[in-house]
N, C-alpha and C positions, 0 to 999 in steps of 0.2 A: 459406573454412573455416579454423579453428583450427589453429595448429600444436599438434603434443602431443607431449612429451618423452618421450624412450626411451630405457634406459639404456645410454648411449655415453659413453666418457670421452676419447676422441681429438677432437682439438681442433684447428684449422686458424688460418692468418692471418688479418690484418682483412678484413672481409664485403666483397664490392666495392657500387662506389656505387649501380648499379642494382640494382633486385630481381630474381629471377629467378621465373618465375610457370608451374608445372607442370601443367596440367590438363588431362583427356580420360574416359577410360572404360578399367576394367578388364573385360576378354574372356575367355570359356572360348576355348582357341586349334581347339576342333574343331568345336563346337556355336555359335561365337559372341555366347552369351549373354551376357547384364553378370554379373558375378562381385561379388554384395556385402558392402561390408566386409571388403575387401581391405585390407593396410596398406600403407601408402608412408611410408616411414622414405630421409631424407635422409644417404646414407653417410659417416661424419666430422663428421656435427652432432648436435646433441639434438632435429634439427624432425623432422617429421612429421605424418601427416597420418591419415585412415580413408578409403575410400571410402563412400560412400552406398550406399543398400539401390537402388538403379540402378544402382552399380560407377561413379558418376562421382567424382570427385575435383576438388578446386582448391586449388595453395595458390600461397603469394607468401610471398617472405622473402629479407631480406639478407642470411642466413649463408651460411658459405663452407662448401663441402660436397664429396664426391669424386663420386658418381652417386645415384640415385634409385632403390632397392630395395621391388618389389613382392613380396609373398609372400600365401600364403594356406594355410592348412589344409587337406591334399588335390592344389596344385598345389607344381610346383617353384619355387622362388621366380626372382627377373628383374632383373640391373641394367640400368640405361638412363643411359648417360652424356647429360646435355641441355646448351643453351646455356646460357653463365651468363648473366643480366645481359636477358634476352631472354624474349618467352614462346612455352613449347611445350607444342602440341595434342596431343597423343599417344593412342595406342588401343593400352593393353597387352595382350598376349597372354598366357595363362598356361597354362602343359600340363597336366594333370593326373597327377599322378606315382603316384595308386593306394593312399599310404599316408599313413593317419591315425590318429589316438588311438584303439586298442582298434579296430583296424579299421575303423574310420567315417567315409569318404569323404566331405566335404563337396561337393553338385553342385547348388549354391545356382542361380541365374539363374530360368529360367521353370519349376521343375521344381514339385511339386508339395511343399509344404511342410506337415509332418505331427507333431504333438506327438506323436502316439502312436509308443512304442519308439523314442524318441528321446534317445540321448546326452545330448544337449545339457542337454532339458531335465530329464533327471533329473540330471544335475548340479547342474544351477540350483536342484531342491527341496532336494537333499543342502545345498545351502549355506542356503538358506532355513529346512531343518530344525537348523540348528548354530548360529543363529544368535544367539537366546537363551540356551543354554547359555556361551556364551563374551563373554557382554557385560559390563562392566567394573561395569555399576549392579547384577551381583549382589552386590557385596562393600556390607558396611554401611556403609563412608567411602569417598569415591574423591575423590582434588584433583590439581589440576595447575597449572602457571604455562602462562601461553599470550600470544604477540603475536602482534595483528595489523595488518597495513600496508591502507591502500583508498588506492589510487589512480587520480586519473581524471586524463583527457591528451586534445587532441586526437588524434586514430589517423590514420595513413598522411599523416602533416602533412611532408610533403617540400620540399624546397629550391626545387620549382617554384614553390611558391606563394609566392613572394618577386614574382615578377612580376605578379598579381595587384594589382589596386587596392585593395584592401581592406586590403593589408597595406603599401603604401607607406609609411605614417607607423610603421610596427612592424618594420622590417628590424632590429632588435635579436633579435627572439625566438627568432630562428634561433640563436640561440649558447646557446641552452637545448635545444635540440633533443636526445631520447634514443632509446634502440630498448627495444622493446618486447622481455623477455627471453622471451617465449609466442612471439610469430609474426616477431619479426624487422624490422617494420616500426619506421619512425620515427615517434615521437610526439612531441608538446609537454605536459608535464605542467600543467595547473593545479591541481592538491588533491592535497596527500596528509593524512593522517592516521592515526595510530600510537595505538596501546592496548596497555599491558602493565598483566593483572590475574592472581589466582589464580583458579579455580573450583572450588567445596567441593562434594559430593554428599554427601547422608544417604538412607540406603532408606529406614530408619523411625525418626519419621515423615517422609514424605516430602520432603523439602526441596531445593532448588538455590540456591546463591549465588554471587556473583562481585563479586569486591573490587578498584577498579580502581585501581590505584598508579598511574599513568602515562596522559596524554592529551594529545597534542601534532597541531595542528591549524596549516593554511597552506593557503590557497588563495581561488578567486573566489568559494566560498559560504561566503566569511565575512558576503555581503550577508543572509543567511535565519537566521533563528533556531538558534541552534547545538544546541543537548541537540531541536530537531525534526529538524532535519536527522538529528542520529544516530540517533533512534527508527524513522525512513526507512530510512534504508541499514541497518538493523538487521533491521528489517523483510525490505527489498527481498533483500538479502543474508546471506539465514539463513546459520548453519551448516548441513551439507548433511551427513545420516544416512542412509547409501543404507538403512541394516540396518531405516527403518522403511518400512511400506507408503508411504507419501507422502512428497512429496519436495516441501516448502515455499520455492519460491524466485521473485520477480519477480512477489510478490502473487497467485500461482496453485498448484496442487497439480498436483504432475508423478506418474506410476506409478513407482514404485521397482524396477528391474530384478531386485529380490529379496521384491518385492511377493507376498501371497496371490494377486493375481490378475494374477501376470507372465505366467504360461503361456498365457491370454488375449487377451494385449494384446501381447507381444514377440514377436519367431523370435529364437530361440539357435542357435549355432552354437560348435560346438569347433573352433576357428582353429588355434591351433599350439602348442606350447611355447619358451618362449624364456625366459633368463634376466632378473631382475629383484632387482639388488641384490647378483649374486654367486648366485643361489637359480634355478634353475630350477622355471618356473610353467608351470602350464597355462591357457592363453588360453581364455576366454571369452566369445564376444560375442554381442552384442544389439544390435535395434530394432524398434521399434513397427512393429507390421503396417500402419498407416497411419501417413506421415511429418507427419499436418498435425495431431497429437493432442498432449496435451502428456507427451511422453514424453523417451527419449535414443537416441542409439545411443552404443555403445562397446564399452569391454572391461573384463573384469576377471580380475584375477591370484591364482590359488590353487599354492601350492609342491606339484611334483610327489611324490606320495605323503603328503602329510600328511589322517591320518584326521582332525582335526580340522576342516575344510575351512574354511582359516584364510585369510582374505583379505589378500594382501599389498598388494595396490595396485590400485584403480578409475582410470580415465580414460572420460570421456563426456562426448557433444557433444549437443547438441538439434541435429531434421535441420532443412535449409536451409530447406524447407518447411513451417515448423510456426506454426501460427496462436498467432502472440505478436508483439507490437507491437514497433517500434524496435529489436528485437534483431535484428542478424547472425548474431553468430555467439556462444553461450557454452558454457565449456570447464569441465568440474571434475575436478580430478587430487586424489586421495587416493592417501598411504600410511599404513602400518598399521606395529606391531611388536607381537611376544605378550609379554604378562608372565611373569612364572615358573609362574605357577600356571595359562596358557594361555590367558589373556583376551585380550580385543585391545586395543589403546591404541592410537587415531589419530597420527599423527606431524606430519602433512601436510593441512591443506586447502589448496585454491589454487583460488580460481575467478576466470577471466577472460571478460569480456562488450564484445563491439563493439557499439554503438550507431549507427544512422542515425535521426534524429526523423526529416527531412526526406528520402525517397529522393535520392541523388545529391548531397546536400548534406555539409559536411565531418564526415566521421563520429568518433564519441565511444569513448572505449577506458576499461575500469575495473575494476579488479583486486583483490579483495581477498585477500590471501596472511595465513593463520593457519598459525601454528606451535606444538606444542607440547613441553612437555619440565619434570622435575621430578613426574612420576608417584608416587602414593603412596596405600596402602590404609588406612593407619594414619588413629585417630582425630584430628582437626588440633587443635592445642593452645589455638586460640583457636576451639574452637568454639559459642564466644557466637555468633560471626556469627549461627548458624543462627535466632538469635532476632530478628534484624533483619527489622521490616515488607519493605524491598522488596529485589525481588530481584537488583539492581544497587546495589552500595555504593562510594560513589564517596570516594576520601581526600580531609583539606578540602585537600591542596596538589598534587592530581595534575593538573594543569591549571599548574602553576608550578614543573616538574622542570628540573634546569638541564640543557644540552647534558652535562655529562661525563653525568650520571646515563644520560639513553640512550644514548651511546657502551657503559656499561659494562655495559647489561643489554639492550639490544636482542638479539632472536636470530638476526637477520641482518643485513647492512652496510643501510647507506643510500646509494643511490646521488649523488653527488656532483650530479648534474641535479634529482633529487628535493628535495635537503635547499636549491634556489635559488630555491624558490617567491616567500618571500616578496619578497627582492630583484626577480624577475619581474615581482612584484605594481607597487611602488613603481616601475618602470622605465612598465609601464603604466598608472599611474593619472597618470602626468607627460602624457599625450596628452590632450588635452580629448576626445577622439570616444570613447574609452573610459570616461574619467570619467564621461561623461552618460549614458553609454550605458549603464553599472553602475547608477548610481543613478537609471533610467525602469526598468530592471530593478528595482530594489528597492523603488521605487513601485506596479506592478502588481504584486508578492508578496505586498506590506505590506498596499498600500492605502493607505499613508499616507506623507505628503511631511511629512521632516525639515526640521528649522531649522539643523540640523549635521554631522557626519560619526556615524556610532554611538557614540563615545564621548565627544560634545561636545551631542548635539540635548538639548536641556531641556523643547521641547515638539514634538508632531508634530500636524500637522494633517491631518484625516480621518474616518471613511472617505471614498475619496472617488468610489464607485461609489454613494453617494448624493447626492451635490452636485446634480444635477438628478432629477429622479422626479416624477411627476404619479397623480392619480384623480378620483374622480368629484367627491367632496368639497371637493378643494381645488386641481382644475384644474393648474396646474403649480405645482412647487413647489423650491424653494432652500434650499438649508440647507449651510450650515458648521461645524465642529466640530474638535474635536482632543483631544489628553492628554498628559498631563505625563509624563517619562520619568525613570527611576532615575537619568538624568546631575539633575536638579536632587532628589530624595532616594529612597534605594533604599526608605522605608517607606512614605513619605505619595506619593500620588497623586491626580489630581482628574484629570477629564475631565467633557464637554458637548458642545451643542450650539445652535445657534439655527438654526429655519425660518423658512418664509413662505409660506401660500401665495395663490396670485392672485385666486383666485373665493371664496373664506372670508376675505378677507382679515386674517386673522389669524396672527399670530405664536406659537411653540411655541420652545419652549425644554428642556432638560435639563440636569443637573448633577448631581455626584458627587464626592465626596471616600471615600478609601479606604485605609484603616492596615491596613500587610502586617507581621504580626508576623515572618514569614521576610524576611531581605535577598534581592533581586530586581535581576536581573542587565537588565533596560530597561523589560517590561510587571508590569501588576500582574496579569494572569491568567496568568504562568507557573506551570506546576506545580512543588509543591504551592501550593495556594491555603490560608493560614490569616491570613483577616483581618475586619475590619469597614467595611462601608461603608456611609454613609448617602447616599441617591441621593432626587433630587427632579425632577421632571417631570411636562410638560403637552403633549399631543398626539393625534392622531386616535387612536383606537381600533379597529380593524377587527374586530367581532367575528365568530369561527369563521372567523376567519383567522390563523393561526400558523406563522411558516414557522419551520424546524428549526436551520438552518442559512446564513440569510440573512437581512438587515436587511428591514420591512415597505417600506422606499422605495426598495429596490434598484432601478436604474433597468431592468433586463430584464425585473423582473414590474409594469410599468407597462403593458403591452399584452394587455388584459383581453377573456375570451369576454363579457361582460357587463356591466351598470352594475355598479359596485361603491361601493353607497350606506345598506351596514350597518356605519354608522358615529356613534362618540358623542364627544365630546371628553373626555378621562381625564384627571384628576389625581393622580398619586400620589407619596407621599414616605413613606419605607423605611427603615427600620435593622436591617443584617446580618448576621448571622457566618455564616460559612462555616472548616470547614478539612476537608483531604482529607487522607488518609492517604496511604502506599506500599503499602499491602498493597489499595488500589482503594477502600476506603469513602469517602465524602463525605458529610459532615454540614451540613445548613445548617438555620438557626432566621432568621426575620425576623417584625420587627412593621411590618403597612404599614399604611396609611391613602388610602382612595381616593375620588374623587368625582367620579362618573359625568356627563358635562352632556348632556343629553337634544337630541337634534338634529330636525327636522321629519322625519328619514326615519326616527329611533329615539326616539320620543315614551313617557314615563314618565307613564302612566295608569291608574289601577286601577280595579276592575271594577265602584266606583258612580260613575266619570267624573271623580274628582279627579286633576287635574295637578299634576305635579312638576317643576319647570325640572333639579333635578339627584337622585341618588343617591348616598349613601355607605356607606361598609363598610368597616370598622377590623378587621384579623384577625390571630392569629398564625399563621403557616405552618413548618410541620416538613417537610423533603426530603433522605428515607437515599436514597445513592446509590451501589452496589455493581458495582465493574466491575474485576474480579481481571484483573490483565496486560495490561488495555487501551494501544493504544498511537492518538495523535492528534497532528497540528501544532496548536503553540498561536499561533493567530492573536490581534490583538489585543481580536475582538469575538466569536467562538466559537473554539469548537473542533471543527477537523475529521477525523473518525476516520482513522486509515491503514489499520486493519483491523477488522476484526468479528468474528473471530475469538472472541471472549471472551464470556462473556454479562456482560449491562447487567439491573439489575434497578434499580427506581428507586419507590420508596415515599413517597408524598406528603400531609398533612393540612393542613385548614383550619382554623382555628375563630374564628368570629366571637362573642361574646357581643352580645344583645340588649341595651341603651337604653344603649351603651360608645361615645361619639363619634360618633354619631348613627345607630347601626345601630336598622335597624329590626326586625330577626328574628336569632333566633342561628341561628346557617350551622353546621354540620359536613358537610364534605366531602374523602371521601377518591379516591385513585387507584392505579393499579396500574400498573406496564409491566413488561414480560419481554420482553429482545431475545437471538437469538442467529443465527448464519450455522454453517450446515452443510453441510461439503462431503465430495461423490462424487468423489472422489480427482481425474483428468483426465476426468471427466463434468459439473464445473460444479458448486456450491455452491447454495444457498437461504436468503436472509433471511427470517427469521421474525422480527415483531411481534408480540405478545401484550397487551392493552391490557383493564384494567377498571377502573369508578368508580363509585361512588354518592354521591349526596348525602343525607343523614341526616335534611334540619329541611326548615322551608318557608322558599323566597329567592324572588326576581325570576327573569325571565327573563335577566337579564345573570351571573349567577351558576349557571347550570346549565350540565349539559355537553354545551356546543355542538362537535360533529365540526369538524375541519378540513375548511375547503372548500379549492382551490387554484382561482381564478378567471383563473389565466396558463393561457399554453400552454405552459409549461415543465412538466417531470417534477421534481416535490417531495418527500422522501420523507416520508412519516408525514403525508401529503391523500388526498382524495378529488377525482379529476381531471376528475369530472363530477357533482358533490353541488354544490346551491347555499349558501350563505353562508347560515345560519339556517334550514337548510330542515328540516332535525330536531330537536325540541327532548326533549332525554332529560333525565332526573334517574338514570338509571343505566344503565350499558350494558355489553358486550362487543367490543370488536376484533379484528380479524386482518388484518395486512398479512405476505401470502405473495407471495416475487420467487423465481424462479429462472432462474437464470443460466448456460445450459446450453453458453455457451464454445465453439458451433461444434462439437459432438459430432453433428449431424445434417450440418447444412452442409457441413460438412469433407468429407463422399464424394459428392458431390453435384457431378456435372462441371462447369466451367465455375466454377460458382458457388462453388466452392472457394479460386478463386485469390481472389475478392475479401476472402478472410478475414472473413467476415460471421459474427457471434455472434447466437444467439436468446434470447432473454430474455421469459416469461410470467410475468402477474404478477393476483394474484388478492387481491381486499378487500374487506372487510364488515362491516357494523355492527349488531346487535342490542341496541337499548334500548326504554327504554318510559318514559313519565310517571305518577307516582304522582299521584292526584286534590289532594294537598296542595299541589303544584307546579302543575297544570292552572287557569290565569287563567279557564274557563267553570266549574268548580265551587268556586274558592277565589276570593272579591272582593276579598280585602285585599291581591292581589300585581299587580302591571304586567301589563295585556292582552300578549299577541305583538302586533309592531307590522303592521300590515295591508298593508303594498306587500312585507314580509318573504313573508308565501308560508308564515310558519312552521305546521307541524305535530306532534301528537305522532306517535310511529312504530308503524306497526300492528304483526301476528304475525310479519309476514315481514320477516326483516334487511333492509340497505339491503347491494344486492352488483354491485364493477362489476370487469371482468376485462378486461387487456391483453396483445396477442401486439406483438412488438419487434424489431428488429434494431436489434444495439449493436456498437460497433466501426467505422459507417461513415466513410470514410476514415479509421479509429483517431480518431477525435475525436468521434462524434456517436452517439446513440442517437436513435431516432425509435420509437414506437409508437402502436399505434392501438388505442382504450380503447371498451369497449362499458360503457353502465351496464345490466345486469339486471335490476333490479326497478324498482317504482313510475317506469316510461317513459310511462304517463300523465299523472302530473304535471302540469297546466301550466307553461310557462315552463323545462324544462329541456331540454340536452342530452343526446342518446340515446347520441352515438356521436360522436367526435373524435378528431384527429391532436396529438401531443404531443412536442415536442424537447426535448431537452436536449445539453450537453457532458461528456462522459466519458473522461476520461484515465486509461487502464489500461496494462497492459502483455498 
C-alpha cells in the first residue's frame, strides 16, 4: 500500500539503508473485530498509511521515523515503537474511548452497517449538496498557470539487484538510483516529462483552452511516437475531479465518493479531527462496499465549523483488491484553497501508481504531480485563444526552452536524479544488449525496421507483420515494402510495396507518392493530415471482407473457418485530398479509377450470358468525418483509438457518371455511421455502432453493400463473426453493433471466481436490408449474375442477428467468446455457433 502524507513538519536524519515494512491487522481490543480504515501515520515523517475495510494494513519505507501511530474515530489512539530496518507483523489493539463527533461512536468491524440516520452519510450529501454552488466554472472567466511533472522509474529497484545477471553489464545505474518521495522506496528513474501551460475557461459560450509554453521530454520512450505517447498518458492520467459523479482515470470510470450514487456504493465513516494546514478538519472516510468494484477508499478533509463545507484536502487509494490490471497500488492527494468570494481553487493534484505487468517481476512506479497557481476570474486579454479550433495550443518553440527558462518558472525543483535521464540514456545505449534490445522494442511498436537511428532513417521498411500471410487464392504469400521518412523530406513522401504469391503466381504491387502541406515530424499520417496523395495499385480483392484496423494479409487472420475464394484482382489509381482539422472534422474528396479482373471463383456475366474478363468504374468520392476530442496512437498504416469516449460520425458519397472511363452505369451511393461508448460509471460502458446506406442507381454486384464477413477466428470489430463472405447482398440496409462491457460488476461477488478478475463482455449485431428489383441480377439482365459457389442471396423480412457472451480479462491479455448466429441457421453451408479469441490490453 501507498504511503500518504500527513501534515507533519518534524523531520528526522538520513532514512537507514533497509526498509522497514509494518503490517498486520487493526482490532477492536474487546470484541476483536478488524477495525477499518484505521490510520497508521509514521511519528516524525510524512508516511503513512490507511487500513483496509479488513483493518489490514502494509506498508514499506526507508524514512526515518520515532513510532507507528494508529488512531481511529471512537478509539483511543496507539503508539507502537517497531524494529527499524526489519518487518513487523503486528495485530493492533484499540480501546474504544466512547467519544465521537456529535456523539457518534464509530463500532465499524462485523456490526451491521446502516445509511439510515447516519452521520457519516449525511455529511457526505451536505458536501455533495455544496458542491456546485462553490465551483470555480460559475464565474464567466476562470485561468490559471499550471505544471506538471510524470514521472516513470523502476520501483523498489535496490542495490540487490546489482548481483543479478541481468544487470552485470549495467552496474553504472545504481549511481542514478533515487527514493521515491510518496513511499520511500528506491527507484531508477527512466522518463520524466515537464509541461508548463495556462488554462482559460469561458461559461458562455462554452469553451476550455490551454496554451502550452513549455514541454521538455527525457527518457526510454523517446522509441514511440511522442505527441501519441502524450494523448496516452493524457488519457491514462486524467486530471482527477472528485466533485464530478465519475472519476475517469486508467481508461475506466471509478464512483466519485461525492457521487449521486455514493450512499449506494461506499460506507462512510466520521474518523476524527485532526489539523490540516494549521486548520483543523473533520475526517471523513470512505470505501466501497465491495473492494473488487472500481472505486477508492480514503479520506477527506472538511475545516471544522465551516458552513460552506468546503473541501480542504482529499487523499485515496483504490483497495488491494480491485479488479484493475497491473496496478498495485494507486494514490491521489488533492489540496484545495477558497477564493475571496468562496469558490474553491485546486492547489494540489498528485497521483502516484505502482505497476507490476508481470506478477513478481520488477515493478513500474509513475507519478504524475500537477501544481497550480496564478488564479484569476477576470476576462484574459488575449482572449482570441477562445477562437482557436483545438483545444490544446501548443507555442511553435515550446518544445525548444532552454534550461534557465525552467529553472526560472518551474513550480517546483527538479530533482538532481530526475534532470540525469538523458546522460542514463547515453550510458546505456553504449551496451550493445540494450541497444538491440530498444530497437526489437521499437520494431514490434512500429512495425517497421529503420535504416537509421530516428533522426538519421530516410526510409523504413514494413509493415512487417505482413511479410508472410497466405489464402485460398494465392496460397502463401511474400511481400515487402516500406516508406520514406521526414529525415529525407518533412513534405514529400512515397511508400509501396511488392508481393507474390505461389498458387496465382502472380506478382501485386502498390505505390504512393504524398505532399503534406503541414511539416511532419517522421510519418505522413501524423495528425493533422492536410495533404495530397496519389496512390496506385494492384492486388487481391477480398470482397465483404474489410477489416477496420488491420492489413487484409495480416499474418494472424490467415487461419480461416473456411475457403476464402471471394476474390477478384483490383486495380486502382487515386488522387487525394484529405485535411483534418483540430476541432475533429475531416474532409476528404478523391477521383479513383478501378478495374475489377474477374477470377473463375468471381466470373463477371450478365443475365443474357455475355462475359466480361474485367470491370471498371471511375468515381468521385466525398468523406465528412466528425469526431470532436477524439484521441488515437498514430501508427504508420492506421489509426488506433485510445478511447471512444467521443462520438465518430462519418458521412460518405459516391458518384460514378455513366459512359466516363468506361463506366457502364452511373452509381450514386451513399452511407452513414454513428459511433459512440457510453458508460455506467463503475458498472462497465457499451459501444454502440449505428450504420446506414443506400445505393441510388442500378451497379453490379461488386458495387453494392456487401456486410463485413470476418472469416478468422479472431474478434474484429465492425464484422459479422459468423456471416459468410457474400452471403447478403443489400442495395440498402441498417446496422447495429452493440458491446457491453460489464468490467466484472457480476463476477466480482461471486466466490472463488472473484480472485481470478474475469470481466463479462455481451455483445449483440444485426443487419436489416433488402434489394431493390433494379439491382436484383433475376429481374434486371443488363447487370452481373451473383457468382454461383457465392451462396449469394438477397435478405428476406427478418434482419440477419448474431449475439455473443465473453470473458475478457483472461490472464489480463485475452478475451475469448462464444458467438451464437440467430437467424437464417438454415442456410446451407454456414456456421451456427463458434469460439472466437482475440488480445486485449486494458487496465
Amino acid at each position: 500500500m501507498l504511503t500518504m502524507a500527513q501534515p507533519h513538519s518534524l523531520t528526522y536524519a538520513q532514512a537507514p539503508v533497509k526498509p522497514t515494512t509494518i503490517k498486520g491487522v487493526v482490532v477492536d481490543s474487546l470484541t476483536r473485530e478488524p477495525i477499518p480504515f484505521a490510520m497508521v501515520l509514521l511519528q516524525g515523517s510524512s508516511a503513512g498509511t490507511q487500513a483496509d475495510a479488513d483493518g489490514r494494513f502494509d506498508i514499506t519505507t526507508k524514512v526515518n521515523f520515532l513510532c507507528a501511530n494508529f488512531s481511529m474515530m471512537g478509539y483511543a489512539p496507539k503508539d507502537i515503537y517497531v524494529s527499524k530496518g526489519e518487518v513487523n507483523d503486528l495485530t493492533v489493539e484499540l480501546s474504544a474511548d466512547g467519544v465521537a463527533l456529535k456523539e457518534f461512536v464509530v463500532r465499524p468491524g462485523k456490526e451491521h452497517y446502516s445509511r439510515k440516520n447516519n452521520p457519516a452519510v449525511q455529511f457526505m450529501e451536505k458536501l455533495r449538496d455544496m458542491k456546485e454552488k462553490y465551483d470555480p466554472r460559475n464565474h464567466d472567466y476562470y485561468s490559471y498557470d499550471k505544471y506538471e511533472k510524470m514521472n516513470f522509474a523502476l520501483n523498489d529497484f535496490s542495490e540487490k539487484n546489482k548481483d543479478k545477471w541481468l544487470f552485470k553489464k549495467f552496474k553504472f545505474i545504481f549511481e542514478y538510483m533515487d527514493t521515491s518521495e510518496v513511499s520511500g522506496k528506491p527507484i531508477l528513474n527512466v522518463s520524466v516529462k515537464e509541461k508548463l501551460s495556462t488554462a482559460y475557461f469561458r461559461r458562455s459560450p462554452h469553451a476550455e483552452k490551454e496554451f502550452v509554453k513549455g514541454i521538455k521530454r527525457a527518457g526510454v520512450d523517446e522509441i514511440f511516437d511522442e505527441e501519441s505517447v502524450q494523448r496516452f498518458l493524457e488519457d491514462v492520467f486524467k486530471e482527477v475531479d472528485i466533485f464530478d459523479n465519475d472519476i475517469a482515470i486508467m481508461q475506466n470510470r471509478f464512483v466519485s465518493p461525492l457521487s449521486k450514487i455514493g450512499s449506494g456504493f461506499y460506507k462512510y465513516y466520521l474518523s476524527d479531527t485532526i489539523p490540516v494546514d494549521g486548520v483543523k478538519c473533520i475526517e471523513l472516510s470512505f470505501a466501497p462496499f465491495n473492494n473488487r468494484t472500481f472505486g477508492f477508499f480514503g479520506r477527506i478533509y472538511v475545516p471544522l465549523g465551516d458552513s460552506t463545507m468546503f473541501v480542504k484536502k482529499v487523499v485515496m487509494n483504490v483497495p488491494r483488491d480491485i479488479n484493475l490490471n497491473y496496478v498495485n497500488n494507486l494514490r491521489i492527494e488533492q489540496t484545495f484553497d477558497k477564493a475571496p468570494d468562496g469558490c474553491r481553487i485546486k492547489t494540489k493534484d498528485d497521483m502516484t501508481v505502482e505497476f507490476s505487468i508481470i506478477p513478481s517481476s520488477q515493478g513500474l512506479y509513475a507519478r504524475r504531480r500537477t501544481l497550480y497557481e496564478n488564479f484569476s476570474f477576470d476576462k484574459p486579454e488575449n482572449d482570441g485563444i477562445f477562437n482557436e479550433e483545438a483545444k490544446l495550443i501548443e507555442a511553435t518553440d515550446a518544445r525548444q526552452m532552454p534550461d534557465e527558462y525552467w529553472k526560472e518558472n518551474r513550480m517546483t525543483p527538479i530533482k538532481e536524479k530526475e534532470n540525469a535521464i538523458d546522460k542514463l540514456l547515453t550510458q546505456l545505449r553504449s551496451v550493445p544488449a540494450f541497444y538491440w534490445t530498444e530497437k526489437t522494442i521499437s520494431v514490434l511498436v512500429s512495425g517497421y525496421i529503420p535504416t537509421g537511428d530516428k533522426n538519421t532513417s530516410k526510409f523504413d521498411f514494413g509493415p512487417m507483420n505482413t511479410t508472410i500471410s497466405g489464402n485460398t487464392v494465392e496460397g502463401a504469400r511474400l511481400k515487402v515494402g516500406g516508406m520514406t521518412t521526414a529525415n529525407l523530406s518533412k513534405h514529400w513522401f512515397m511508400k509501396g510495396y511488392t508481393a507474390y504469391g505461389f498458387c496465382d503466381k502472380k506478382w501485386k504491387y502498390d505505390g504512393e507518392v504524398e505532399y503534406s502541406f503541414n511539416e511532419k515530424k517522421y510519418h505522413a499520417k501524423e495528425f493533422p493530415i492536410h495533404s495530397l496523395r496519389l496512390h496506385h495499385k494492384y492486388d487481391i480483392n477480398q470482397l465483404g471482407q474489410q477489416y477496420m484496423f488491420t492489413n487484409m494479409d495480416n499474418v494472424f487472420l490467415a487461419w480461416k473457418r473456411q475457403t476464402n475464394d471471394k476474390v477478384t484482382y483490383l486495380r486502382t489509381s487515386e488522387l487525394e485530398y484529405k485535411r483534418e482539422s483540430e476541432n475533429g472534422l475531416a474532409v476528404t474528396v478523391g477521383l479513383k479509377h478501378q478495374i475489377q479482373e474477374a477470377t473463375r471463383w468471381m466470373p463477371f456475366v450478365d443475365g443474357y450470358g455475355n462475359w466480361s474478363d474485367k470491370y471498371q468504374q471511375s468515381s468521385v468520392n466525398l468523406t465528412l468525418r466528425y469526431a470532436p476530442g477524439e484521441k488515437f496512437y498514430d501508427a504508420r498504416f492506421t489509426r488506433i483509438p485510445i478511447n471512444l469516449d467521443m462520438p465518430i460520425l462519418i458521412l460518405s458519397h459516391t458518384y460514378s457518371p455513366k459512359g466516363v472511363l468506361g463506366n457502364k452505369f452511373t452509381i450514386n451511393k451513399t452511407e452513414l455511421s454513428v459511433q459512440k461508448r457510453f458508460w455506467f460509471s463503475a458498472f462497465g460502458y457499451t459501444d454502440i455502432i449505428l450504420k446506414g446506406g443506400k445505393v441510388w442507381s442500378k451497379v453490379s454486384y461488386p458495387d453494392l453493400l456487401l456486410p463485413n464477413a470476418n472469416l478468422s477466428y479472431t474478434i474484429q470489430p465492425e464484422s459479422y463473426a459468423l456471416m459468410n463472405a457474400m452471403e447478403f447482398m443489400n442495395d440498402q440496409y441498417l446496422s447495429w453493433d452493440i458491446t457491453y462491457w460489464i468490467n466484472g460488476a457480476l463476477l466480482n461477488r461471486v466466490p472463488l471466481i472473484k480472485y481470478l478478475k474475469l470481466r463479462e463482455v455481451v455483445s449483440f449485431k444485426g443487419l436489416y436490408g433488402s434489394l431493390s428489383d433494379k439491382n436484383n441480377p433475376e429481374k434486371s439482365l443488363d447487370i452481373y449474375r451473383f457468382p454461383i459457389n457465392a451462396l449469394c442471396r438477397p435478405m428476406e423480412k427478418t434482419p440477419y442477428m448474431e449475439m455473443s457472451v465473453g470473458l475478457d480479462n483472461i490472464l489480463t491479455i485475452l478475451r475469448v467468446d462464444y458467438v451464437w448466429r440467430l437467424t437464417y441457421r438454415d442456410t446451407p453451408g454456414v456456421d451456427k455457433s463458434g469460439w472466437r479469441i482475440a488480445l486485449h490490453f486494458t487496465f
